[in-house]
N, C-alpha and C positions, 0 to 999 in steps of 0.2 A: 215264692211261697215256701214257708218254713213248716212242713210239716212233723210231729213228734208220735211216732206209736209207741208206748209205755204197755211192756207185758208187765202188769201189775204184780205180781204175786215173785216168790223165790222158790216155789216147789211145782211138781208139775210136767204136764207138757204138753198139754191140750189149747191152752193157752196161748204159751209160743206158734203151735203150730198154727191156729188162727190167726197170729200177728203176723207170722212168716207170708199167709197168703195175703193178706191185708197189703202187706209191704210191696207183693209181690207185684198186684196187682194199681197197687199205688204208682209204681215204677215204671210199668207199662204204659198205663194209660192215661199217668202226668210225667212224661218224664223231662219237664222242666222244673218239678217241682226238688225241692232240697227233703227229702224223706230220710229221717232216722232213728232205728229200733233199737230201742233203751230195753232188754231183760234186766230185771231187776234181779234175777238170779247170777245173774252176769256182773253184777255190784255188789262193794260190800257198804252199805248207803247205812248210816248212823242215825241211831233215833232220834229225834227232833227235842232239841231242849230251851225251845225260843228265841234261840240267836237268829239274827238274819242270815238266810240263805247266802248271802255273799261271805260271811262268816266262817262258813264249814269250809274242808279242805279235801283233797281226792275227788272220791266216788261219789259220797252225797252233795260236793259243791256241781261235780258234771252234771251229775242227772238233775239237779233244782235247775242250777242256769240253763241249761239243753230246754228245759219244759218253760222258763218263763221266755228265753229267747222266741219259743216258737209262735207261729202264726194259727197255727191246730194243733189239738193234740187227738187221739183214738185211744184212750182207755180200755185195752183190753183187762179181764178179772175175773179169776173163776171166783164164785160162789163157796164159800166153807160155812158150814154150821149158821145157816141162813145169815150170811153177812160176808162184805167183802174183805178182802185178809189187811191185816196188819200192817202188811208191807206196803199195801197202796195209800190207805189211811195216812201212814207216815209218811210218804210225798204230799199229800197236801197240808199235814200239820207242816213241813218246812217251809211250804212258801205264805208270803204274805196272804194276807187277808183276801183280798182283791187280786190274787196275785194272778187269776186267769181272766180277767179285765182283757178287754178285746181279741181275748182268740175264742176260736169256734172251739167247741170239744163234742165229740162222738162215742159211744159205749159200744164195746163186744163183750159180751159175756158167755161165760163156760160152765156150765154145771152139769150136778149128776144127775139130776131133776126137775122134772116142771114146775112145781111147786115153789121155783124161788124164783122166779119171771119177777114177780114187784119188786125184787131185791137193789132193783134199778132206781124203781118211782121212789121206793122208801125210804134210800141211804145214800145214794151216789147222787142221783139229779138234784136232791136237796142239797148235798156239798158242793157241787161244778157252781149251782146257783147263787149261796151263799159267794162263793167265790167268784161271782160275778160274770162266768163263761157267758157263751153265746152258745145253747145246747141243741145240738142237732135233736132231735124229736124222738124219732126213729132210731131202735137199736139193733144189734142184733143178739138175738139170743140160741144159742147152740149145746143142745142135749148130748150126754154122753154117747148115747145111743147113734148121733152123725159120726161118730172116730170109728177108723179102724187103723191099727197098727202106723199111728199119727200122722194120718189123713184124712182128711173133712171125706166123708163116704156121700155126701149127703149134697146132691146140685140146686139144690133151693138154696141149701145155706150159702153154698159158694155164688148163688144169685144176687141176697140180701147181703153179704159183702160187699159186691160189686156194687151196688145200690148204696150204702151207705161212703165207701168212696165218694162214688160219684155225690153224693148228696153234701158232704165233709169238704169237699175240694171246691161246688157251688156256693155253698154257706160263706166259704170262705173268702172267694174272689168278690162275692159282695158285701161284705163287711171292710176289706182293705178296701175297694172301691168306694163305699159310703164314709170310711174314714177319712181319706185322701179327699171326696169333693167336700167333708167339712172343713177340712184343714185349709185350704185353697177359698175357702169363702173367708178366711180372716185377711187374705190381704198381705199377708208379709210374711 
């Protein structure tokens, strides 16, 4: 299983640090699975001008193929100015249409405020969809107010982590499962 964690944004660090434990605990408690965390801060990923993703070259070709290779992806994204930044927008403007067509995808999110909780239902579940994901349900959402000196302060949150792993990694084994006994009912 090819899992992909995408720290969405290039600024920051509340972000990473929830993808850090995301990762962390990805590793622990699948440690068969292939886990790998894309910061986008970490790239320098070129804005999207319609060419196919196999097109681009460097850092925007790793991290499109890294994300269509995968099996899951965990969209980590803080919240700016009631909308998700830029930067993650522009990973899905580079890949195709459909281009999350049978993998699972899961959301973390990071803001300064409560008040941007639907920032999920409103902008991102409607792109993963449009793009065809298979959307874990359940997110996590994490107030500035859980950090302290970039560390989740906060053992609920690191609970609905652990729960959305676990939930991400389920999602997933049965979706490859339900692929694989369609593929095996055609016979050849």
């Amino acid at each position: 299983m090819n899992i992909v964690a995408l720290s969405g944004s290039n600024v920051g660090s509340k972000t990473r640090t929830a993808m850090d434990y995301t990762v962390n605990t990805l590793s622990e408690k699948y440690p068969d699975a292939d886990v790998t965390l894309i910061d986008l801060a970490d790239h320098d990923v070129q804005f999207s001008d319609g060419r196919n993703f196999l097109d681009y070259e460097g850092d925007t070709k790793y991290v499109a193929q890294t994300i269509m290779d995968a099996d899951a992806i965990i969209f980590g994204t803080p919240i700016f100015q009631a909308s998700i930044p830029a930067t993650l927008k522009n990973i899905f403007d580079l890949l195709p249409q459909d281009g999350l067509r049978d993998k699972v995808a899961s959301v973390l999110v990071t803001a300064g405020s409560l008040t941007h909780f639907l920032i999920v239902e409103q902008q991102l579940k409607p792109i993963l969809s449009y793009m065809k994901a298979q959307i874990v349900q359940d997110y996590v959402f994490i107030e500035e107010k859980d950090f302290h000196r970039k560390e989740i302060t906060n053992d609920n949150v690191l609970l609905r982590i652990d729960r959305l792993v676990e939930d991400t990694v389920g999602r997933t084994e049965q979706h490859i499962n339900m692929r694989k006994a369609q593929e095996e009912a055609y016979g050849f």
